[in-house]
N, C-alpha and C positions, 0 to 999 in steps of 0.2 A: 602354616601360619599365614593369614591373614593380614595384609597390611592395611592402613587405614581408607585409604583412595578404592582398593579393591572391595573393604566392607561395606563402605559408602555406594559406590555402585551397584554391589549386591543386595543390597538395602533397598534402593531408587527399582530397582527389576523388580524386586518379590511386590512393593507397595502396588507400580501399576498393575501389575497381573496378579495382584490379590492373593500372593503368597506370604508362608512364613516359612524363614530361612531354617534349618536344624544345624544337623553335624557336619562337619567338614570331609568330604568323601577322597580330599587330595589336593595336593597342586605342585606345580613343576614351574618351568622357567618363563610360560609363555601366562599363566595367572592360579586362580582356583578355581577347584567345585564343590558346590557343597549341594545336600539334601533342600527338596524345597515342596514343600506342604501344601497343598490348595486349603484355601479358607470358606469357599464355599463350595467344590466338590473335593470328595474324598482320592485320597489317593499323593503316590511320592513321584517326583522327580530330580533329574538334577540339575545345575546350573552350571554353566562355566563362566568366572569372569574372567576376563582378557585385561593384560597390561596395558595393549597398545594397541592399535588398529592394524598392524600389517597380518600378526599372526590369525586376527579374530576375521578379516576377510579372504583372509588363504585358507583358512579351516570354512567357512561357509562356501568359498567357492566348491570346494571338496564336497560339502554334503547337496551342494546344488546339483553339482554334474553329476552323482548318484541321484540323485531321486529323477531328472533328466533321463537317465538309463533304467529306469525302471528299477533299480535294487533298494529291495522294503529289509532285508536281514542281510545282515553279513557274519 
């Protein structure tokens, strides 16, 4: 479930990047993810929104230092 600060920022994401939000794919303690639709190309993704800024720069740092190292799959 969704609280209102996280829909609201999920909201402000999908507008700039020209999405539309769908189902909720999950969420745990650090925020949610849900489905998000391109409005002018086809195709899904997902989104995650983050409570706070410490978890949501610990997890980018993460996916920095992989792409850094060359890892495309894990």
């Amino acid at each position: 479930m969704m609280d209102e600060v996280l829909t609201q920022n999920a909201l402000a994401y999908a507008v700039r990047h020209q999405l539309c939000l769908a189902e909720s794919l999950g969420f745990g303690i650090h925020g949610n993810v849900v489905v998000a639709e391109g409005k002018r190309k086809p195709g899904k993704s997902a989104i995650k929104v983050h409570r706070s800024n410490e978890p949501y720069l610990r997890e980018r740092d993460v996916y920095e230092r992989l792409r850094e190292a060359g890892v495309n799959e894990i």
